[in-house]
C-alpha positions as CSV (number, residue, x, y, z in Angstrom):
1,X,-13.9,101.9,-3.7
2,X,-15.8,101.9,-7.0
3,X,-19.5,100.2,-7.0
4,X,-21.6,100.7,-10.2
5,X,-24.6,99.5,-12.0
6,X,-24.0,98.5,-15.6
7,X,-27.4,98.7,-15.9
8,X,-31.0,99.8,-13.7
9,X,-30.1,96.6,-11.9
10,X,-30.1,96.7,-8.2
11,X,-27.9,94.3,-5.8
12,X,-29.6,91.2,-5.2
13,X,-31.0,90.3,-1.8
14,X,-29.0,87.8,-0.6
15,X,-30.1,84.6,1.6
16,X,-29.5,81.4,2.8
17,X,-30.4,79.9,-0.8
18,X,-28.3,82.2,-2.4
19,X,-24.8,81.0,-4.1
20,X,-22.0,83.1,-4.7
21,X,-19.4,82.0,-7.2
22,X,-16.4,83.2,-7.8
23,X,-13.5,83.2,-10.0
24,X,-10.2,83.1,-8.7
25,X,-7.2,84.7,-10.5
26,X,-7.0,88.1,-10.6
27,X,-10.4,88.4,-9.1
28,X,-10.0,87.1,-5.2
29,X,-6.3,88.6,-5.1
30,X,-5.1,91.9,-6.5
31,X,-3.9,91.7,-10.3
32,X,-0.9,93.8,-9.6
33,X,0.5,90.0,-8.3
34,X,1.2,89.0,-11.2
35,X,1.0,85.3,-11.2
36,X,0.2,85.2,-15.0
37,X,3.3,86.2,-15.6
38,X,4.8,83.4,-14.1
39,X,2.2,80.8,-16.0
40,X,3.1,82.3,-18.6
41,X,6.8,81.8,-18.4
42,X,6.2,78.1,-17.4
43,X,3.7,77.1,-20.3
44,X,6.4,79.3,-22.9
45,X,8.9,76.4,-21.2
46,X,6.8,73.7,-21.2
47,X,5.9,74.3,-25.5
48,X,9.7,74.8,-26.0
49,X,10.7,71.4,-24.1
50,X,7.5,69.5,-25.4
51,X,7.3,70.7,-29.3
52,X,11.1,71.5,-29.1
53,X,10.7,74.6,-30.5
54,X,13.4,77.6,-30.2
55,X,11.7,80.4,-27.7
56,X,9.9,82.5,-30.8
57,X,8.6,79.8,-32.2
58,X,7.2,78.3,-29.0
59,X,5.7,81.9,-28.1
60,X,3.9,82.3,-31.1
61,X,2.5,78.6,-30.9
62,X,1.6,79.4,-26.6
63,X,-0.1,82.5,-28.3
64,X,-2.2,81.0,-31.3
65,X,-3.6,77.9,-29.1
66,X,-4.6,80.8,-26.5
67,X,-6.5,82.7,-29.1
68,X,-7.7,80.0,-30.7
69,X,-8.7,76.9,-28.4
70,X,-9.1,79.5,-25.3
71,X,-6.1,78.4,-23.0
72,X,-2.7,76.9,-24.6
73,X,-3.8,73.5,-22.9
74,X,-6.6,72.6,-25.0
75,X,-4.6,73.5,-28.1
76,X,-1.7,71.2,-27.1
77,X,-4.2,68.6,-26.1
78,X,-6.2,68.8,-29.7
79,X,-3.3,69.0,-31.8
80,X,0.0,67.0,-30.0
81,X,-2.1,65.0,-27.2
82,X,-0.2,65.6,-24.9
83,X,-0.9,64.5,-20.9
84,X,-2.9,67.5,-19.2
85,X,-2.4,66.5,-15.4
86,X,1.8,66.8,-16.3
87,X,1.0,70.3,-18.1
88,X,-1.2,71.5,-15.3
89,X,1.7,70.2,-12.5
90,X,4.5,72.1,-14.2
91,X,3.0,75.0,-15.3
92,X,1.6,76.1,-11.9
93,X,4.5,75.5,-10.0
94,X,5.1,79.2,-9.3
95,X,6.1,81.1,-6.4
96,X,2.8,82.8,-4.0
97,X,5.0,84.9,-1.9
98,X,4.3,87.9,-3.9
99,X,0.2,86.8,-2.9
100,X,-0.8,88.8,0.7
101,X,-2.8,86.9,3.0
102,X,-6.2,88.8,3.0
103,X,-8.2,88.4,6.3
104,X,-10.3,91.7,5.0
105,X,-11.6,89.6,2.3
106,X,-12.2,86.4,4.5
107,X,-14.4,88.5,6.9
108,X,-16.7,90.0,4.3
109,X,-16.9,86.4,3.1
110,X,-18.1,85.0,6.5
111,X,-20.8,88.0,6.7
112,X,-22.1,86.3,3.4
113,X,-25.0,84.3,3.4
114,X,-25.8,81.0,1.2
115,X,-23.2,78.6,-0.5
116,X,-19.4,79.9,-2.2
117,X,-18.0,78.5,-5.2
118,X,-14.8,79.0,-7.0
119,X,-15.6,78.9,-10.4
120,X,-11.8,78.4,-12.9
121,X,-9.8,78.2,-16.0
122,X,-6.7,76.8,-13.7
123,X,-6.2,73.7,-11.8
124,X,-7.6,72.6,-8.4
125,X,-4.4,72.2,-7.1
126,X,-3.6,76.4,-8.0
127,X,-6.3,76.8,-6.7
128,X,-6.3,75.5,-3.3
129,X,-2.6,76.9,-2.9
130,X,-4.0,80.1,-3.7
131,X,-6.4,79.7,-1.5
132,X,-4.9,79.0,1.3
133,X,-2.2,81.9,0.5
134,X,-5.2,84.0,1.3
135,X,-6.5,82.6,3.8
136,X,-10.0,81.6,2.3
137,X,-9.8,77.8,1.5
138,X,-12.3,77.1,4.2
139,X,-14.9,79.5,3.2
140,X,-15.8,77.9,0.0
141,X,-17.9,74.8,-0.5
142,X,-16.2,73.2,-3.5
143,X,-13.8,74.0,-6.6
144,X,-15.2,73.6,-9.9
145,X,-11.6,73.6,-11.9
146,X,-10.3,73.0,-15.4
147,X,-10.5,69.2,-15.4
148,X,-13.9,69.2,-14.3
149,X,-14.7,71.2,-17.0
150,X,-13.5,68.3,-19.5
151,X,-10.5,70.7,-20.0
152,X,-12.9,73.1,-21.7
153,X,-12.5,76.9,-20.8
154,X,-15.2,80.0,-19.9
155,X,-16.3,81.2,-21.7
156,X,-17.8,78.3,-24.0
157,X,-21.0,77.1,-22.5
158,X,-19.7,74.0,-21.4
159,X,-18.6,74.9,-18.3
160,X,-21.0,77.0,-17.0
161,X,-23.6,73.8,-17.8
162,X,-21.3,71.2,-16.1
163,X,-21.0,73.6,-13.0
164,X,-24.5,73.9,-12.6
165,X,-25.6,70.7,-13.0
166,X,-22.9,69.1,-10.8
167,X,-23.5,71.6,-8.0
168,X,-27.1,71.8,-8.1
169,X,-27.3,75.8,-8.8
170,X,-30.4,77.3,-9.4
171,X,-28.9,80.3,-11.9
172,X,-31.3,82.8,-11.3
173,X,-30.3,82.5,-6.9
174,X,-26.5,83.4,-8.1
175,X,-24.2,86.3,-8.0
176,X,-21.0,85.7,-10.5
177,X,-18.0,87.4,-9.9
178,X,-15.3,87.8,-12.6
179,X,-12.2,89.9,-13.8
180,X,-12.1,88.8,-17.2
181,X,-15.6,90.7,-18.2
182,X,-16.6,88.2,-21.5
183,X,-16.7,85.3,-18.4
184,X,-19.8,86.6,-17.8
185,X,-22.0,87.0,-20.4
186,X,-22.8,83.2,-20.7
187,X,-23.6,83.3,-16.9
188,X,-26.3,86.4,-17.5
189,X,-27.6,84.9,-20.2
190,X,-28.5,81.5,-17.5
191,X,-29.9,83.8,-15.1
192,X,-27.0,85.0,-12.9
193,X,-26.2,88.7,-11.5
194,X,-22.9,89.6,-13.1
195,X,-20.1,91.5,-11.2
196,X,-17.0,92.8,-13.1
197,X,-14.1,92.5,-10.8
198,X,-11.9,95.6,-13.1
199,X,-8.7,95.4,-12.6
200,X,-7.4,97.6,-15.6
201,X,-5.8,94.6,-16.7
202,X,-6.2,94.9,-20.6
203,X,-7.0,92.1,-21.7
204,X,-10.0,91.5,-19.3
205,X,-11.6,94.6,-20.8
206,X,-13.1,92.3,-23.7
207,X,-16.7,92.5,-23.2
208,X,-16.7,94.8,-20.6
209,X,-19.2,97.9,-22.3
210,X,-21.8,94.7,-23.0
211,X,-25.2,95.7,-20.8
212,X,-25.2,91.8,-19.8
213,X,-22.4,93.1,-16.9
214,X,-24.8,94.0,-14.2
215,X,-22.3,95.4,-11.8
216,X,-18.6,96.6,-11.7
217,X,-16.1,97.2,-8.7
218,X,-12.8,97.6,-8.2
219,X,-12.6,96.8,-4.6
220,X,-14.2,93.0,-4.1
221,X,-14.1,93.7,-0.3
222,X,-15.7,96.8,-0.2
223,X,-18.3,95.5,-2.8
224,X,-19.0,92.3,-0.5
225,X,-19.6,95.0,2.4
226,X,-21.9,96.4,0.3
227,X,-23.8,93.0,-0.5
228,X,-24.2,92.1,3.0
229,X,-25.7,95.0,4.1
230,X,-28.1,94.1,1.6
231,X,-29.8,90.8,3.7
């Protein structure tokens, strides 16, 4: 298990006012699942089918709106309009099997004090499947998803403000946890204690040497352990 400070910050106290939100992909299951891969695949299908594009073209178009607009979604909704509920339903149609069910992780959650959240870039539906893969879909209080988000992705502000304000957080009683590390600069910079879920995936490593990461682990479960000892 590896628990560090990013900087002289020590674990919060937690109690019953405190909210812990969490994103979901590669952060609450291990990354070595590789369900981006199989996003992946589906939105290369879906640009190729929808554009009708041959499969270089298509990549380098699923590529540019993801660097550019944040998520391939927003790009295809700025620039062909297409229908995001259809593009959400096809695109996370993927297979869970390779997800283990993780009753480890659901018992550090129950030793948790205060509200959960799941805090992401993907649908509610994904999200819920996931969940329930894992075993954890009735330890959280509510989803705060893509749509919600006006279709908007972390790390623009917007998202973080909408989540707040809908769920009535007070930022400085939350603890954020995150695998991609630049997810979590907007949320120190509201007041939030930042953990950096690293999972050597590369490219969750930008933003990772910034000083607003307050903690990093690379064992959620063990680090949770750790957290409620604290209370």
């Amino acid at each position: 298990m590896t628990i560090s400070a990013k900087s002289p910050v020590t674990l919060p106290r937690l109690t019953s006012e405190s909210v812990l939100i969490f994103d979901l992909d590669n952060t609450l299951y291990p990354a070595n699942c590789d369900l981006f891969s199989q996003v992946s695949d589906l939105i290369g299908k879906y640009v190729r089918e929808t554009l009708k594009l041959e499969a270089d073209a298509a990549h380098r178009v699923q590529k540019d709106f993801f660097h550019r607009y944040g998520t391939t979604l927003r790009g295809l909704m700025t620039e062909h309009d297409i229908d995001p509920a259809d593009y959400l339903a096809k695109v996370h149609d993927i297979d869970l099997s390779v997800v283990p069910p993780a009753p480890e992780l659901a018992e550090a959650l129950d030793a948790l004090p205060g509200r959960k959240l799941i805090f992401t870039n993907a649908s509610r539906g994904h999200a819920e499947r996931v969940m329930d893969r894992l075993g954890i879909i009735d330890r959280f209080e509510t989803i705060f998803d893509i749509v919600d988000a006006d279709y908007i992705p972390k790390p623009q502000q917007q998202p973080y403000d909408r989540l707040l304000a809908r769920d009535r957080v007070d930022p400085t009683q939350a603890v954020y946890f995150e695998d991609m590390a630049k997810n979590l600069l907007p949320a120190k910079d509201m007041g939030m204690t930042t953990v950096w879920v690293n999972t050597d995936v590369e490219w969750a490593q930008n933003g990772s040497d910034d000083p607003r990461i307050d903690h990093q682990t690379s064992d959620i479960v063990g680090f949770l352990r750790t957290l409620a000892a604290t209370y």
